[in-house]
PDB file with one MODEL, atoms N, CA, C and O in Angstrom:
MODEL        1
ATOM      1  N   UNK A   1       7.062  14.234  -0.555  1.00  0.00           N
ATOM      2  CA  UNK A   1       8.031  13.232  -0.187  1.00  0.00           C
ATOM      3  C   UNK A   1       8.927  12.960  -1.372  1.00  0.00           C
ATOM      4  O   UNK A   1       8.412  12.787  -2.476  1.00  0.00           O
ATOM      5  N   UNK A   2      10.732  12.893  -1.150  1.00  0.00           N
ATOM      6  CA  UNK A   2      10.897  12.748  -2.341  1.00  0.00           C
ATOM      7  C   UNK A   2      11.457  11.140  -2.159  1.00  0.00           C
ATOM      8  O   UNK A   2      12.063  10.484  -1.312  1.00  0.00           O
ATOM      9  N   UNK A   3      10.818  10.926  -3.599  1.00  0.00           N
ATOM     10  CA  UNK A   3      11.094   9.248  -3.380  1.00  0.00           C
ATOM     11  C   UNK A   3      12.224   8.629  -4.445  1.00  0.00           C
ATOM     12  O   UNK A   3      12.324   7.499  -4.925  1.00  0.00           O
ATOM     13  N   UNK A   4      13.018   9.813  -4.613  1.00  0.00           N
ATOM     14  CA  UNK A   4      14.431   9.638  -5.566  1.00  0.00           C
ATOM     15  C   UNK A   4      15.421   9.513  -3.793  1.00  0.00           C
ATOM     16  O   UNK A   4      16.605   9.256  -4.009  1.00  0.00           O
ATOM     17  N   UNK A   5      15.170   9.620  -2.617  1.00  0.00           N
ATOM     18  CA  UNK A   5      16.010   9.323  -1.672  1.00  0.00           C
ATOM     19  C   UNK A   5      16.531   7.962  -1.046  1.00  0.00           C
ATOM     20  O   UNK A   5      17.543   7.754  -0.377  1.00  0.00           O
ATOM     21  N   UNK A   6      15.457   7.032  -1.498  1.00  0.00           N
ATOM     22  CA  UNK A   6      15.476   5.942  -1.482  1.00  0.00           C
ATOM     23  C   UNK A   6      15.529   4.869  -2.363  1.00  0.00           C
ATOM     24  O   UNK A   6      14.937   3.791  -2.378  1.00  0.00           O
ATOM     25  N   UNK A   7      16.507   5.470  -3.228  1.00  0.00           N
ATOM     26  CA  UNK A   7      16.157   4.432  -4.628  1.00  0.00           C
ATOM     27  C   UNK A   7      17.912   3.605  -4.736  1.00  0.00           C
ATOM     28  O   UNK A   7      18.939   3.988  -4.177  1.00  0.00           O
ATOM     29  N   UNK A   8      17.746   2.554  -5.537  1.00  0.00           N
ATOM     30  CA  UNK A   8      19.032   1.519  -4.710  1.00  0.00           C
ATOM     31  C   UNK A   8      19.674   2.124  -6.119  1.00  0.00           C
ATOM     32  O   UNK A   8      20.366   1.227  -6.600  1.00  0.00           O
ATOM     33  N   UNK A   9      19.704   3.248  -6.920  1.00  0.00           N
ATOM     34  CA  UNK A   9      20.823   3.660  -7.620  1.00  0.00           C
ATOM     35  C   UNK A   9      21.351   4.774  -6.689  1.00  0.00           C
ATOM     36  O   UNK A   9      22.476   5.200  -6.949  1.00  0.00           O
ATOM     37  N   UNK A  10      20.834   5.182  -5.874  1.00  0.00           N
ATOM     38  CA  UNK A  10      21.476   6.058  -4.832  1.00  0.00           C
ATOM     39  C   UNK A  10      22.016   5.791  -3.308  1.00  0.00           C
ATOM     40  O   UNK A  10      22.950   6.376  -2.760  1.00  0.00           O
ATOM     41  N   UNK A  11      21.277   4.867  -2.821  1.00  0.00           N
ATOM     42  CA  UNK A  11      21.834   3.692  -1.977  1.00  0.00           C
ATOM     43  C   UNK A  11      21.949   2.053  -2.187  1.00  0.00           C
ATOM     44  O   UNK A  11      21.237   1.258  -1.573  1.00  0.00           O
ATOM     45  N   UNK A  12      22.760   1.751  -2.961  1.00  0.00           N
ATOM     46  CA  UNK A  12      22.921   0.302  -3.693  1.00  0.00           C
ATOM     47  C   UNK A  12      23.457  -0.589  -2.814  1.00  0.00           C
ATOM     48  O   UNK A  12      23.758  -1.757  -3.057  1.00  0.00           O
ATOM     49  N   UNK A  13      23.591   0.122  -1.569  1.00  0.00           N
ATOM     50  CA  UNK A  13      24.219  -1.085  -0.429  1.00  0.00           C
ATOM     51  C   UNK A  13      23.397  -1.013   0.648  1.00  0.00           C
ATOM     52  O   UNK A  13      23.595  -1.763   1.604  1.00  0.00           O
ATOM     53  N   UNK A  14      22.511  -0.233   0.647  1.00  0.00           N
ATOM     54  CA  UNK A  14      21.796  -0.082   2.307  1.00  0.00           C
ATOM     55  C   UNK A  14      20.487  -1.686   2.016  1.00  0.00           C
ATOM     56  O   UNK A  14      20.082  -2.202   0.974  1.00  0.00           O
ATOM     57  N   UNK A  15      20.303  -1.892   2.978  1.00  0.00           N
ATOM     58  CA  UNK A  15      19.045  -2.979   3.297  1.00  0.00           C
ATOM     59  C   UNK A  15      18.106  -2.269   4.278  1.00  0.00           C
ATOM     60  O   UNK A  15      18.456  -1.554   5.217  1.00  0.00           O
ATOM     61  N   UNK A  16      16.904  -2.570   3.923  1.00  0.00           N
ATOM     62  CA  UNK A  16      16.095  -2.691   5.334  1.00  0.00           C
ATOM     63  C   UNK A  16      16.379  -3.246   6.788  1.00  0.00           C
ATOM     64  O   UNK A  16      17.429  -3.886   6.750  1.00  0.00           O
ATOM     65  N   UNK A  17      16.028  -3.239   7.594  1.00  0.00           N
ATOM     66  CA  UNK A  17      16.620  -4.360   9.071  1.00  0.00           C
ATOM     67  C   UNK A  17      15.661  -5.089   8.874  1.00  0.00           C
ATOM     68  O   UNK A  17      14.651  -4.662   8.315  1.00  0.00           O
ATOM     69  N   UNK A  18      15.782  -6.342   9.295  1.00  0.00           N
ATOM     70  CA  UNK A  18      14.873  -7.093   9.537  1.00  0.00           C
ATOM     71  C   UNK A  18      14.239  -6.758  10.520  1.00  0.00           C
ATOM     72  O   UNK A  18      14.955  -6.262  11.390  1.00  0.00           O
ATOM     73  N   UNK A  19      12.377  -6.863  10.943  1.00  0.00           N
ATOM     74  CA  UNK A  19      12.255  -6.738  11.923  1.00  0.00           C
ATOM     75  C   UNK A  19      11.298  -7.726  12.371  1.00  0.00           C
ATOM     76  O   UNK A  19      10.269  -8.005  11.755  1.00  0.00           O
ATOM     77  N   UNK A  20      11.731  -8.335  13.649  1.00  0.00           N
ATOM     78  CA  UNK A  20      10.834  -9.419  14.139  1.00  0.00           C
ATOM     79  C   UNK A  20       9.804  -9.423  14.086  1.00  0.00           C
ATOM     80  O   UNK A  20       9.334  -8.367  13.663  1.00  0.00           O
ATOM     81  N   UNK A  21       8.649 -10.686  14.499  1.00  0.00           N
ATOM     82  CA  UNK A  21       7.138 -10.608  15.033  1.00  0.00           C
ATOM     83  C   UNK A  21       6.693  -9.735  15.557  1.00  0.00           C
ATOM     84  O   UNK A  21       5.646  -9.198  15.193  1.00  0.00           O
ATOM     85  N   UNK A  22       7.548  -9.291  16.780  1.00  0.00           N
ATOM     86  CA  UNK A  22       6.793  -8.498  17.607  1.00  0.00           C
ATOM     87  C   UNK A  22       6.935  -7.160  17.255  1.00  0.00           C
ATOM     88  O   UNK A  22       5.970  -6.499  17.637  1.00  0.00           O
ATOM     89  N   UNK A  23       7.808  -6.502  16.650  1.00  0.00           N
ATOM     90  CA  UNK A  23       7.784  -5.462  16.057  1.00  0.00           C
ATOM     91  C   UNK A  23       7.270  -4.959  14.841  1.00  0.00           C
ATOM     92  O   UNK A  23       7.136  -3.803  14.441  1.00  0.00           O
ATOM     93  N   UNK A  24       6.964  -6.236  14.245  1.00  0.00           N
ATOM     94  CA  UNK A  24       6.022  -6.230  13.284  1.00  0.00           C
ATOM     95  C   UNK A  24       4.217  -5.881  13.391  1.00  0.00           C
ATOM     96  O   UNK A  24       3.526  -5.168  12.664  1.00  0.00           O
ATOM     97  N   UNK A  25       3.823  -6.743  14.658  1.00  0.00           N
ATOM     98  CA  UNK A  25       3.187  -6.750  14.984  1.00  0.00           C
ATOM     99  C   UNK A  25       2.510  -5.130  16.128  1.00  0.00           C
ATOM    100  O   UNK A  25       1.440  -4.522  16.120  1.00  0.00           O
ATOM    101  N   UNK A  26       3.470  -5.015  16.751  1.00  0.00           N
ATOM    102  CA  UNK A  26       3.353  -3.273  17.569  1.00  0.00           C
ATOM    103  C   UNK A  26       3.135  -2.452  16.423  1.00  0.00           C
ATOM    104  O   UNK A  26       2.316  -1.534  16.463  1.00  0.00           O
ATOM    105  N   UNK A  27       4.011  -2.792  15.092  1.00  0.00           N
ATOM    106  CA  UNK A  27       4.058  -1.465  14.053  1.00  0.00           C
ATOM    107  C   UNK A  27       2.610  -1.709  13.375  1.00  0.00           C
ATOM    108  O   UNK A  27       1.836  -0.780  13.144  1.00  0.00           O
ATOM    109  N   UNK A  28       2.415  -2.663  13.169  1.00  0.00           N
ATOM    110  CA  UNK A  28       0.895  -3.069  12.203  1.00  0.00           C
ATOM    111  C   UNK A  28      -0.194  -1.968  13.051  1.00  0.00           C
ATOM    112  O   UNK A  28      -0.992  -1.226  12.480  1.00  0.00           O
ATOM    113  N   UNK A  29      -0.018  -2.063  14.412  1.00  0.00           N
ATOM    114  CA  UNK A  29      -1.246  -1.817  15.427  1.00  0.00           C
ATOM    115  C   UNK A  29      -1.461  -0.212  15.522  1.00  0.00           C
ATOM    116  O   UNK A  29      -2.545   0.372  15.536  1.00  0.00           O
ATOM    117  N   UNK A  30       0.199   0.519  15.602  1.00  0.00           N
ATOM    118  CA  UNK A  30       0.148   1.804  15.628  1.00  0.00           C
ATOM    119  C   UNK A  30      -0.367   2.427  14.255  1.00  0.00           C
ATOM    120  O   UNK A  30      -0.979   3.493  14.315  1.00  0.00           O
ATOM    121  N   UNK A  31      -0.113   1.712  12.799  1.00  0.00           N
ATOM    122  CA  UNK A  31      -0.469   1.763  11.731  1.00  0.00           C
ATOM    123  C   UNK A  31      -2.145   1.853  11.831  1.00  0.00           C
ATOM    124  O   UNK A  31      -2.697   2.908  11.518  1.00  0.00           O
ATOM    125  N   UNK A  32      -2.578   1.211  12.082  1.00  0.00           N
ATOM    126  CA  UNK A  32      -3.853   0.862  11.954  1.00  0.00           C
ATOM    127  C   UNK A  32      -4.419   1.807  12.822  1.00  0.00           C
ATOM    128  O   UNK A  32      -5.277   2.371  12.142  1.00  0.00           O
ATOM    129  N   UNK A  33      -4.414   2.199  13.731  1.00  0.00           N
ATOM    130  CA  UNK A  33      -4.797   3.340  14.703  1.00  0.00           C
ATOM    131  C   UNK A  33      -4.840   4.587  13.553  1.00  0.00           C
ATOM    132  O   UNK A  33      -5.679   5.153  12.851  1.00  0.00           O
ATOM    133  N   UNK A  34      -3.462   4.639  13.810  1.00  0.00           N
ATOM    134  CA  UNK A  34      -3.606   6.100  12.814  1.00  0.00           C
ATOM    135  C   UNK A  34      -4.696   5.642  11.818  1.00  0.00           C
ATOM    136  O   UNK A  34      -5.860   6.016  11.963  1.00  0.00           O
ATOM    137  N   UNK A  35      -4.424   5.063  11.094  1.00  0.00           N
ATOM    138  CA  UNK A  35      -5.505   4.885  10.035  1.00  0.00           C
ATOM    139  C   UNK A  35      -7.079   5.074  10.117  1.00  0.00           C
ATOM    140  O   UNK A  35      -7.792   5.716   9.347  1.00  0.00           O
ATOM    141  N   UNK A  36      -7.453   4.328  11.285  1.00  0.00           N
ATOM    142  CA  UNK A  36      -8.652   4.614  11.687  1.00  0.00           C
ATOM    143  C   UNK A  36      -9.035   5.985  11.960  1.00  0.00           C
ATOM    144  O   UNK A  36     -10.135   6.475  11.704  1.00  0.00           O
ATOM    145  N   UNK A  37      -7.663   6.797  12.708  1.00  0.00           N
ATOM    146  CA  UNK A  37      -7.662   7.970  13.100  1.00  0.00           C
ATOM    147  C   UNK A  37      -8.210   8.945  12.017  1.00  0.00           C
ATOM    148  O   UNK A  37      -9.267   9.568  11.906  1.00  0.00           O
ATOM    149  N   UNK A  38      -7.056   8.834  11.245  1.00  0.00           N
ATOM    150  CA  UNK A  38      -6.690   9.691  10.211  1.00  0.00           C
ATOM    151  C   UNK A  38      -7.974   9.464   9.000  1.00  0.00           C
ATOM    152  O   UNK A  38      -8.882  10.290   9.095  1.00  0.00           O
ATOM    153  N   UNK A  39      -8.092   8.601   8.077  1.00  0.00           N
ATOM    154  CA  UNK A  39      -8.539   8.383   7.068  1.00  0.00           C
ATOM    155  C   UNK A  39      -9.953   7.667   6.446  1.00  0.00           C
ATOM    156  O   UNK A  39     -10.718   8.015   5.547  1.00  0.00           O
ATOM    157  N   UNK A  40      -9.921   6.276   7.536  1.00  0.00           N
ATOM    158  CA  UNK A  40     -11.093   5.850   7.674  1.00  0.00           C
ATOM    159  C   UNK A  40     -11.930   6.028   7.538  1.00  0.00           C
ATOM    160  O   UNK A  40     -12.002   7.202   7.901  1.00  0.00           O
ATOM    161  N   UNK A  41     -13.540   5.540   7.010  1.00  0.00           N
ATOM    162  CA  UNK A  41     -14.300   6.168   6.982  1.00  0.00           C
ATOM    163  C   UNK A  41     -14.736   7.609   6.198  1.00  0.00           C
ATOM    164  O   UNK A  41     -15.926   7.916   6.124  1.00  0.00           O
ATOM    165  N   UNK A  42     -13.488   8.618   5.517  1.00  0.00           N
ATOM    166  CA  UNK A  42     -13.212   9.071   4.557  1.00  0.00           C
ATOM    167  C   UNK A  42     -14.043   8.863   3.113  1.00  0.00           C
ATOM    168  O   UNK A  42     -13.548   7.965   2.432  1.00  0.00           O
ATOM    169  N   UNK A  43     -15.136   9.479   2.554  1.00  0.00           N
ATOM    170  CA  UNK A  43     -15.112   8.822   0.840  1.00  0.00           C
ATOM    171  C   UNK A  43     -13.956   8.600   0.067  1.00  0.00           C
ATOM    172  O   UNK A  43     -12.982   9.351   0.114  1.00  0.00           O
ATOM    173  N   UNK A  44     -14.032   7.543  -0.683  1.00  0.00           N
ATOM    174  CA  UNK A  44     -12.993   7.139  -1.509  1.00  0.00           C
ATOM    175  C   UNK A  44     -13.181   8.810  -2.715  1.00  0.00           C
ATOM    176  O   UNK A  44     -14.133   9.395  -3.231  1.00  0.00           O
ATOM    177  N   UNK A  45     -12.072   8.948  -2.695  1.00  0.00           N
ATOM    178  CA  UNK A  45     -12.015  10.035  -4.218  1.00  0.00           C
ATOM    179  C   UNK A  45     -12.781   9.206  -5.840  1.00  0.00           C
ATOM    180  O   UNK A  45     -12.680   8.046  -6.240  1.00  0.00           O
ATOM    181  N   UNK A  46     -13.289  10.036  -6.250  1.00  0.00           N
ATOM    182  CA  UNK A  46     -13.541   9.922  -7.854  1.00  0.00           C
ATOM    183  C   UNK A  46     -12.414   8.922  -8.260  1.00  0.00           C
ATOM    184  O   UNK A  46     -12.633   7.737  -8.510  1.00  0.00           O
ATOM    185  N   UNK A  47     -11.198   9.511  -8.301  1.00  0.00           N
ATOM    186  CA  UNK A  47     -10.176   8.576  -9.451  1.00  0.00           C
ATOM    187  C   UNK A  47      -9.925   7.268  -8.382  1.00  0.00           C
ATOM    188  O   UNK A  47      -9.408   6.370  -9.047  1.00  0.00           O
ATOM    189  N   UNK A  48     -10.069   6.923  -7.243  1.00  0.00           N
ATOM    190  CA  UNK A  48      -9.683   5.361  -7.353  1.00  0.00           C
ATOM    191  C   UNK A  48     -10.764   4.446  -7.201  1.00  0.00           C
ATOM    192  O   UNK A  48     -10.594   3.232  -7.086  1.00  0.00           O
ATOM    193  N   UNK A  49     -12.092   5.123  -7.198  1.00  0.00           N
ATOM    194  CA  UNK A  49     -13.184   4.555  -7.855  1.00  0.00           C
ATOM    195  C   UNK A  49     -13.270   3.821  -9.322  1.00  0.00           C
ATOM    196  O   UNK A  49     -13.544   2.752  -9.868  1.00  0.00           O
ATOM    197  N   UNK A  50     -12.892   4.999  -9.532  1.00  0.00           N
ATOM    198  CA  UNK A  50     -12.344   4.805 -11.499  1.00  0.00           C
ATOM    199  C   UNK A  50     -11.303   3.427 -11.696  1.00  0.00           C
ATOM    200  O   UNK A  50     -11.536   2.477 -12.444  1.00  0.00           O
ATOM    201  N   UNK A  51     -10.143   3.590 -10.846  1.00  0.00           N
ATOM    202  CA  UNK A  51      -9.374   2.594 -10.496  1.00  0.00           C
ATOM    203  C   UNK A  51      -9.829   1.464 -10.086  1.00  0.00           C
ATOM    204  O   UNK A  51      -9.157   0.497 -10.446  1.00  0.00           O
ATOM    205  N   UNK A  52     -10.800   1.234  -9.415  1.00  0.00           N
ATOM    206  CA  UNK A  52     -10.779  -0.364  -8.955  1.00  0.00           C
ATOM    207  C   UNK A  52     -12.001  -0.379  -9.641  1.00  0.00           C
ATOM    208  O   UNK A  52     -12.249  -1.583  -9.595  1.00  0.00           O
ATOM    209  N   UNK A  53     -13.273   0.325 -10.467  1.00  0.00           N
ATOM    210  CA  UNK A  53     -14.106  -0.073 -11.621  1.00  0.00           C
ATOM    211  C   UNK A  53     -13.008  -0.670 -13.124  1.00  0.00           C
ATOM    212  O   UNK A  53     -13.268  -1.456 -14.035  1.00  0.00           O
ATOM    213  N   UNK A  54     -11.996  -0.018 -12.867  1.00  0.00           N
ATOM    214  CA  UNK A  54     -11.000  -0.888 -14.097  1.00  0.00           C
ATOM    215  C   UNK A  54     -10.481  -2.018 -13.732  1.00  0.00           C
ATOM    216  O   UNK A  54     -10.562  -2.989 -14.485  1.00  0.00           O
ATOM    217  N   UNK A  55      -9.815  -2.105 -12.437  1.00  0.00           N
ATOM    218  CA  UNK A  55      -9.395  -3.608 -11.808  1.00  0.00           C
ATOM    219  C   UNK A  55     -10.785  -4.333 -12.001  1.00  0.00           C
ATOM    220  O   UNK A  55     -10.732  -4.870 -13.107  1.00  0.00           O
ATOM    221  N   UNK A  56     -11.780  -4.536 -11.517  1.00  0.00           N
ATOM    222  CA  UNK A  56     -12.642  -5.196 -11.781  1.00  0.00           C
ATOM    223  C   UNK A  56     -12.904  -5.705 -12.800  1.00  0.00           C
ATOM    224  O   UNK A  56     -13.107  -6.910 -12.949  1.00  0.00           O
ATOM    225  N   UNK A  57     -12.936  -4.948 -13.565  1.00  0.00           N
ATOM    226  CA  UNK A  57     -12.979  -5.292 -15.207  1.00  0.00           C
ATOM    227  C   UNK A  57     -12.105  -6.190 -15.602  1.00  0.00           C
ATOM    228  O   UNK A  57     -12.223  -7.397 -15.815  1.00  0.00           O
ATOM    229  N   UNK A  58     -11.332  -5.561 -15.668  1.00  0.00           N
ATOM    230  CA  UNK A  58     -10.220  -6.945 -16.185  1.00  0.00           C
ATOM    231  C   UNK A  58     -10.091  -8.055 -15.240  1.00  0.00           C
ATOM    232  O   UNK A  58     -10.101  -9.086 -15.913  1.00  0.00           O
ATOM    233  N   UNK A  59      -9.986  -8.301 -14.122  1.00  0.00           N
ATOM    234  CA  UNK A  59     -10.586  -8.916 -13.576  1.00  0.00           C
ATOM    235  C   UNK A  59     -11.388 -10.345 -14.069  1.00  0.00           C
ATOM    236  O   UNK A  59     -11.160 -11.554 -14.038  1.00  0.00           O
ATOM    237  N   UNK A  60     -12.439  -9.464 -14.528  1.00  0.00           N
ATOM    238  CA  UNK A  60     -14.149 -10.480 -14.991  1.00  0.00           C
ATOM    239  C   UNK A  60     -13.187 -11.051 -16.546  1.00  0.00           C
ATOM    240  O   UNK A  60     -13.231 -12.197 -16.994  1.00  0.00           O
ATOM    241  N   UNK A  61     -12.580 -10.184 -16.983  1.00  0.00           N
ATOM    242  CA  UNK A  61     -12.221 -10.666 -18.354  1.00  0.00           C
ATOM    243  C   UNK A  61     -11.636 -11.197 -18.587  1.00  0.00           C
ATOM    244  O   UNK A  61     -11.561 -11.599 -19.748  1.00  0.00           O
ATOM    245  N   UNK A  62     -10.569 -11.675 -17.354  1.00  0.00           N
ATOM    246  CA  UNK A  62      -9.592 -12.351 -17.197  1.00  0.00           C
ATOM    247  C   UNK A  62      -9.847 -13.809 -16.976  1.00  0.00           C
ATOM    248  O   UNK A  62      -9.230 -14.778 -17.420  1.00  0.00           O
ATOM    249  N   UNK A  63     -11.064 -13.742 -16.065  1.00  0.00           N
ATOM    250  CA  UNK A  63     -12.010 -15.205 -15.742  1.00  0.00           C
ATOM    251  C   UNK A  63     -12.491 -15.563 -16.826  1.00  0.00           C
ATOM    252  O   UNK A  63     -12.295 -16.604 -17.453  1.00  0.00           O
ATOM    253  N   UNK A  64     -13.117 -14.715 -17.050  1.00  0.00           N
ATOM    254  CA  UNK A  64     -14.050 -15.256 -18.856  1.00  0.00           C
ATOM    255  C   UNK A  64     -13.079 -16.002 -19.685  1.00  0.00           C
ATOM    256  O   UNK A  64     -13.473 -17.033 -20.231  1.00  0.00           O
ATOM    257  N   UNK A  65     -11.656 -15.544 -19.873  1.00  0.00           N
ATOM    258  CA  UNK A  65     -11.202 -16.406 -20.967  1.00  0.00           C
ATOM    259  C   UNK A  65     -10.408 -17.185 -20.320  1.00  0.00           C
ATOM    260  O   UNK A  65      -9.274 -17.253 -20.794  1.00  0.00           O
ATOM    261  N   UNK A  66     -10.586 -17.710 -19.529  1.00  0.00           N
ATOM    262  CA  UNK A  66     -10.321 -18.843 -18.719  1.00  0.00           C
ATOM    263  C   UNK A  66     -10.771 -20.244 -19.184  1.00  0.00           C
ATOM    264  O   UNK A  66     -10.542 -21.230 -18.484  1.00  0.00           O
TER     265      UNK A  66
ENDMDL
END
């Protein structure tokens, strides 16, 4: 995916549409389907294990010096 297509130095005037409740809500549902479909249930990979054992961390360390 290239994600230099959507960047606001290349479209500096476009917006998103707004989109209502209910289309918000239909899109959440088809989202979530696929998801279940697709990925779910899946093992998490090695590296974002690694990733949220580091969020955690800082995290705790963040409370501690609180």
């Amino acid at each position: 995916m290239n994600q230099d297509a959507v960047t606001p130095a290349i479209t500096p005037d476009r917006r998103l549409p707004f989109l209502g409740a209910e289309i918000q809500r239909r899109l959440g549902q088809v989202l979530r389907k696929f998801y279940e479909t697709t990925t779910d249930g899946l093992p998490l990979p090695d590296d974002q294990i690694q990733q949220l054992l580091r969020l955690r961390h800082r995290e705790r360390e963040l409370q501690r010096s609180r």
